[in-house]
C-alpha positions in Angstrom: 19.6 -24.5 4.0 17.9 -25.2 7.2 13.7 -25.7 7.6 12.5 -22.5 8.5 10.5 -23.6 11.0 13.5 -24.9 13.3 15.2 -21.3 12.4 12.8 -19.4 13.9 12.7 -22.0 16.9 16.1 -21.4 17.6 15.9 -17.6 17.2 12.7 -18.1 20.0 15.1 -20.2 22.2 18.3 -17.6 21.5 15.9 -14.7 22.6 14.6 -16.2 25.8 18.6 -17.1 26.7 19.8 -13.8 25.8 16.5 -11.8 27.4 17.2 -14.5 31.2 21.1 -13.9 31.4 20.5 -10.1 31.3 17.6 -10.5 33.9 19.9 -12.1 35.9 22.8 -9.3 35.8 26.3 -8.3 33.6 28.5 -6.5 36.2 29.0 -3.9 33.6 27.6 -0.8 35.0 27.1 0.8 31.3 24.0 -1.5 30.9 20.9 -0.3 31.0 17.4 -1.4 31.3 17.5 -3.2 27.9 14.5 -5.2 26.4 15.3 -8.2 23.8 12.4 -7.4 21.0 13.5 -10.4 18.4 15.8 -12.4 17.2 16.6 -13.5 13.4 18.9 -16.5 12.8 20.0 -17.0 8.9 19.1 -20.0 7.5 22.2 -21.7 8.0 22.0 -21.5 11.5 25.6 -19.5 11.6 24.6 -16.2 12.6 21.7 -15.0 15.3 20.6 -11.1 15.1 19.5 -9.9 18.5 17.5 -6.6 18.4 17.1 -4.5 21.6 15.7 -1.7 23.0 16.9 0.7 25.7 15.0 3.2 28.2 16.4 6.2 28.7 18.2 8.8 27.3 20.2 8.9 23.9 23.8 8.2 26.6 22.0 5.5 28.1 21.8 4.0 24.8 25.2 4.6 23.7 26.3 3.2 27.0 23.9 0.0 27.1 25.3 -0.5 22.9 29.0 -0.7 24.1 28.1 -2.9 27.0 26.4 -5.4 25.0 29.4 -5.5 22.9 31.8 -6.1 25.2 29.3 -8.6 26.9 29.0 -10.4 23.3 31.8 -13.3 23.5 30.0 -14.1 26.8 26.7 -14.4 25.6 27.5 -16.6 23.2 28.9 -18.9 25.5 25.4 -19.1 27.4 23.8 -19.6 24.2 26.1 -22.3 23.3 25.1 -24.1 26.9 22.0 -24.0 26.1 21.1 -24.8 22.7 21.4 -28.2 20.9 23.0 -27.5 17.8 26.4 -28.4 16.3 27.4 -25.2 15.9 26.9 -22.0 18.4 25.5 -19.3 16.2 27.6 -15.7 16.5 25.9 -12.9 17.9 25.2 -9.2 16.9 23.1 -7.3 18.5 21.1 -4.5 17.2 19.2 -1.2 18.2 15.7 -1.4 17.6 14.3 1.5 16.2 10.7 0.2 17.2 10.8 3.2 20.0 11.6 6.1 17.4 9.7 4.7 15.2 6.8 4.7 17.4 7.4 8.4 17.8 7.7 9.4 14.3 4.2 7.5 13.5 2.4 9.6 16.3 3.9 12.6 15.1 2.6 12.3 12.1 -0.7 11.2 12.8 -1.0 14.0 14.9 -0.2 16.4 12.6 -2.6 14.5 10.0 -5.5 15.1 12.8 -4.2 19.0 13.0 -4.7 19.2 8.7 -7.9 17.7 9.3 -9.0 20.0 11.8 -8.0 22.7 9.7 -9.4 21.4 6.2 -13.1 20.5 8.4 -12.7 24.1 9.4 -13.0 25.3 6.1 -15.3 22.9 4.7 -17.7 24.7 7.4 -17.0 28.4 6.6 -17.2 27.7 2.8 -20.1 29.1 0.6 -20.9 28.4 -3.3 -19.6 30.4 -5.9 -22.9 30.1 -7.8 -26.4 28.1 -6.6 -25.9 25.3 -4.3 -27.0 22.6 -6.7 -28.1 23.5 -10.0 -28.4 20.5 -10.9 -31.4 19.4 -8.3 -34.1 21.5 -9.6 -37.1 20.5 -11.6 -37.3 22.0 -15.2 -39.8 25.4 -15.2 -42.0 26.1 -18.6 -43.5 28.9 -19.4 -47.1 29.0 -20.0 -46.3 31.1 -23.5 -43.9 28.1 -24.5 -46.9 26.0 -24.8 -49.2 27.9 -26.3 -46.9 28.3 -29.3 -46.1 24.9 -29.8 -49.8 23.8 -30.4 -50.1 26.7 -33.4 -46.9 25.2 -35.1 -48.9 21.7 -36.0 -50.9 23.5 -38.2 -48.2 24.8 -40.4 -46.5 21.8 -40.8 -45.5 20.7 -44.6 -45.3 16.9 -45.7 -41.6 15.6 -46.7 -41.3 13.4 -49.8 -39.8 9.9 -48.3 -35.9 10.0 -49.5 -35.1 8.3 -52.5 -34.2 4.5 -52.4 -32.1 4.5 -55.2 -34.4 1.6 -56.9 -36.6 2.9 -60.0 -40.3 3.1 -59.1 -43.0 3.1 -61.7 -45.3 6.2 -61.4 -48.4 4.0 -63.3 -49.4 1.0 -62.7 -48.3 -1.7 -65.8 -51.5 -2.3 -68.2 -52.7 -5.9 -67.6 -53.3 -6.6 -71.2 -49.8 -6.3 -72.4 -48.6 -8.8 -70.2 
């Protein structure tokens, strides 16, 4: 297993090889105007990933696929040039679904804007099924309320403490017998 660090160096330098000998041309006419996104090399260094992207239509892409395939053995050659390593890594290269992607995501977050729209809509038109807040409003007596509560001291009856379950003495012990 390799260091990490010089993997993803030499998926940097694989990317910038790759990405300068399409700049400078592939006589296949298939090819497109492809864009190198990334590259992931596996830790042992064996096999580089290369990840692309093509403008156009869904042809254009089909077309720009076989011509990177059939361009593959030469690319590898140019990264093998240019790289200082014992071993040239093989290459596949791979659509990017970044673009579709892309699309999906704003699709859906425009149709999350839409429900939004919809659900603010009815937030606005919406009334309470009973009072707004019942919960809000200070407690109302009634004069009559208070009036009877002051007549009901007067009746009160005393309550006998409950029993302890200890025996109390009702009289007091004479002070002579003791």
């Amino acid at each position: 297993m390799v260091d990490p660090a010089r993997a993803r160096k030499m998926a940097d330098r694989i990317k910038v090889i790759v990405a300068k000998r399409l700049e400078r041309g592939i006589r296949d006419p298939r090819l497109g105007f492809v864009t190198i996104t990334d590259v992931k090399v596996t830790g042992d260094l064996q096999h580089a990933s290369v990840f692309y992207t093509v403008y156009g239509s869904d042809e254009e892409r089909k077309d720009s696929a076989a011509a990177l395939k059939a361009a593959t053995g030469m690319m590898r050659s140019e990264v093998g040039k240019n790289i200082t390593a014992r071993l040239t890594p093989s290459i596949e290269f791979i659509a990017d679904g970044i673009p579709e992607n892309a699309a999906l995501i704003d699709d859906l977050l425009r149709e999350a804007r839409e429900r939004d729209s919809q659900v603010g809509e009815l937030a606005r038109a919406a009334v309470y099924a009973g009072d707004e807040d019942p919960y809000v409003k200070p407690r109302e007596y009634a004069e009559e309320d208070d009036d009877e509560d002051d007549d009901s001291d007067e009746d009160e009856v005393e309550v006998a403490p409950a029993p302890t379950g200890r025996h109390v003495a009702d009289t007091e012990p004479d002070a002579g017998q003791a």
